[in-house]
Short mmCIF file of the C-alpha atoms (twelve columns), coordinates in Angstrom:
data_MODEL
# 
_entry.id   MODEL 
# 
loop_
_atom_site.group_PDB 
_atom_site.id 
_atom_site.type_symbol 
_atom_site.label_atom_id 
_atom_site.label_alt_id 
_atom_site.label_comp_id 
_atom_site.label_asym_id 
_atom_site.label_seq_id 
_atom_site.Cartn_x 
_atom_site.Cartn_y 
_atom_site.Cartn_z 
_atom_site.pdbx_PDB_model_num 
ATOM 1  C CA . UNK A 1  120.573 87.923  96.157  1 
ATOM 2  C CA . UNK A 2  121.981 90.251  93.831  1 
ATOM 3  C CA . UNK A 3  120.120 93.164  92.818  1 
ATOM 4  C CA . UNK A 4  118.131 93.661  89.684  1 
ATOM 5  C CA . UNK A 5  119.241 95.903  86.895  1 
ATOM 6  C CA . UNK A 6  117.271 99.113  87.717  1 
ATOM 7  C CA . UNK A 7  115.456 99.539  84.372  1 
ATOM 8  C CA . UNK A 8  115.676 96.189  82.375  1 
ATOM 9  C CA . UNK A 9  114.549 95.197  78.986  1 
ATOM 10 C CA . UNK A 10 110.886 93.946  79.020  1 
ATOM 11 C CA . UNK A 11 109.997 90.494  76.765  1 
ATOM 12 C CA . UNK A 12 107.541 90.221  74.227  1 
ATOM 13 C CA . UNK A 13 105.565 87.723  76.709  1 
ATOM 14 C CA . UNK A 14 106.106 87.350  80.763  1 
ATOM 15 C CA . UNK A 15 107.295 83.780  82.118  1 
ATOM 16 C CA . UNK A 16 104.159 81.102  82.749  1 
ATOM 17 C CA . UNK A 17 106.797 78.684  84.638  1 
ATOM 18 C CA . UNK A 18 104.951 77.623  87.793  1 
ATOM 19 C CA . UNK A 19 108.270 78.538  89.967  1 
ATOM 20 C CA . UNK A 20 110.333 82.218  90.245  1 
ATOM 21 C CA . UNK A 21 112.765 82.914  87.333  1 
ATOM 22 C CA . UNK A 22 115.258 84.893  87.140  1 
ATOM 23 C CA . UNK A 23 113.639 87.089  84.792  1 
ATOM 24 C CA . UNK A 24 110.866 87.458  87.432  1 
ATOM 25 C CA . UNK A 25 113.573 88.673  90.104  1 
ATOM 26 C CA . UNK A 26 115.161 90.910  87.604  1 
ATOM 27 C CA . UNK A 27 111.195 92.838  86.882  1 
ATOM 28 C CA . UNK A 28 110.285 93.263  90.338  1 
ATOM 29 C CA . UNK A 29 110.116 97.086  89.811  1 
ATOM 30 C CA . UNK A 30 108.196 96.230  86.385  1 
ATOM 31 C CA . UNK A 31 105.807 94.442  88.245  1 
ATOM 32 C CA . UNK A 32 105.544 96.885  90.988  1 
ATOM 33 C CA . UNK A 33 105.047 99.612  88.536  1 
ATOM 34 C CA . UNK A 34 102.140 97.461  86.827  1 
ATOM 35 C CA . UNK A 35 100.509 96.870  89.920  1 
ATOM 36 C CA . UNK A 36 100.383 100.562 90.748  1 
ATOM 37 C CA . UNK A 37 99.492  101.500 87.404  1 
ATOM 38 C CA . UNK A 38 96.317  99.311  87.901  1 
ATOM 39 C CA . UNK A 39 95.388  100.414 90.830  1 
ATOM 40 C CA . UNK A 40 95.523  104.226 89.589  1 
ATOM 41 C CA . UNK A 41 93.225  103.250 86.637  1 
ATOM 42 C CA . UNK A 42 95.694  103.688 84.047  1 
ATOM 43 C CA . UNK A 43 95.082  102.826 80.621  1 
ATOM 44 C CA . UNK A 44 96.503  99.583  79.136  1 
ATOM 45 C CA . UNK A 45 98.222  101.711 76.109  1 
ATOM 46 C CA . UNK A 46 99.838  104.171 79.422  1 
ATOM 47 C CA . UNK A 47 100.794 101.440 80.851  1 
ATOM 48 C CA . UNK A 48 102.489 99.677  78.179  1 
ATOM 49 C CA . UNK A 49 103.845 103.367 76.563  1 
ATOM 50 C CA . UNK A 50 105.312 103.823 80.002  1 
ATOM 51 C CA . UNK A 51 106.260 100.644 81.476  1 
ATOM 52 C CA . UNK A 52 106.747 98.170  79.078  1 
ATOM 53 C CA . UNK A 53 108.243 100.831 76.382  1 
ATOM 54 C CA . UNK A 54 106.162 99.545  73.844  1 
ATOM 55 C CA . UNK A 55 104.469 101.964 71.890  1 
ATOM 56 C CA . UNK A 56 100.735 100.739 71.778  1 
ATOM 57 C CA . UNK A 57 100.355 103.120 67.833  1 
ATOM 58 C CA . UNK A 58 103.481 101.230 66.370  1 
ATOM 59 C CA . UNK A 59 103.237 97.762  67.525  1 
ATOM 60 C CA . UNK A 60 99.544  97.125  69.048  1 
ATOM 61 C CA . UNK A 61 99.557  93.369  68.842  1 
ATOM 62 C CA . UNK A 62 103.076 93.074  70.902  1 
ATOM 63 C CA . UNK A 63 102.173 96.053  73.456  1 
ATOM 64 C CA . UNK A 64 98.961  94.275  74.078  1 
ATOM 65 C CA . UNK A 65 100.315 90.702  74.422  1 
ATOM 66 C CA . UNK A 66 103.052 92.236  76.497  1 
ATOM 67 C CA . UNK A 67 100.618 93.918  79.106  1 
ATOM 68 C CA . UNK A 68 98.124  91.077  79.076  1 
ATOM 69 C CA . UNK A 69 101.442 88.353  80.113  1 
ATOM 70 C CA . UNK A 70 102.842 90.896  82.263  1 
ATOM 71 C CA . UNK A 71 99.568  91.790  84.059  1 
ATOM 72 C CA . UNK A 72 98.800  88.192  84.383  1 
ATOM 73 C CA . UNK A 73 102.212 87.468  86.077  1 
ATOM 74 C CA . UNK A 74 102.152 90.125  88.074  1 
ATOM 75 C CA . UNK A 75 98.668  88.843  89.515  1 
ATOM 76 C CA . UNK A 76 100.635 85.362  89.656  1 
ATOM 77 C CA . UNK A 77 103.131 86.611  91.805  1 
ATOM 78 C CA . UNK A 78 101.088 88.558  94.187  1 
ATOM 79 C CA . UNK A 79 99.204  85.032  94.976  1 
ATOM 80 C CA . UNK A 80 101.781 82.763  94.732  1 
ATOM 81 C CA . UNK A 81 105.141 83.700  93.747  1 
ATOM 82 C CA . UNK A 82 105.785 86.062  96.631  1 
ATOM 83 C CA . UNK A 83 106.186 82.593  98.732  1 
ATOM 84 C CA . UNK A 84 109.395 81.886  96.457  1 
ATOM 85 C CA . UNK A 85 110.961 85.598  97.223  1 
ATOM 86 C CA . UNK A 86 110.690 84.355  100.738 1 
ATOM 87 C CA . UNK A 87 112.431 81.368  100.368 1 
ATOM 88 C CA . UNK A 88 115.464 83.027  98.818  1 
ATOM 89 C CA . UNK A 89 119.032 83.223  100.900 1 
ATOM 90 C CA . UNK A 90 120.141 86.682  101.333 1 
ATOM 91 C CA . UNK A 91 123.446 85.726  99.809  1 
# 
């Protein structure tokens, strides 16, 4: 597997396809950084300032549609979408 661009562009809205995509390999550290956002209590509008680089004052409608797919997928992958990083060659 080839790795992910360190810091890569984040989309409007996260994937909802029931598989891993290769957007979802390439956000890995997005995701990671959501989770532990989370956990710390951060607010949405941190976490989207921070790790989404969407500014929550500009552009509230996208930062907030942007955390709430993101967040979402995140959750997906931490129930079900880890099982696909398993299944992955090395190669």
């Amino acid at each position: 597997m080839q790795s992910p661009p360190f810091d890569p562009e984040v989309a409007d809205t996260a994937p909802t396809d029931p598989t891993l995509t290769k957007y979802d390999r390439e956000h890995l550290a997005t995701y990671l950084r959501l989770l532990d956002a989370e956990a710390d209590g951060a607010d949405w509008r941190e976490i989207a300032q921070i790790v989404l680089r969407i500014d929550p004052d500009r552009e509230p409608d996208r930062a907030r549609r942007s955390f709430d797919t993101h967040l979402a997928r995140v959750r997906w992958m931490t129930k079900h979408g880890y099982r696909h990083l398993l299944r992955l060659s090395p190669t």
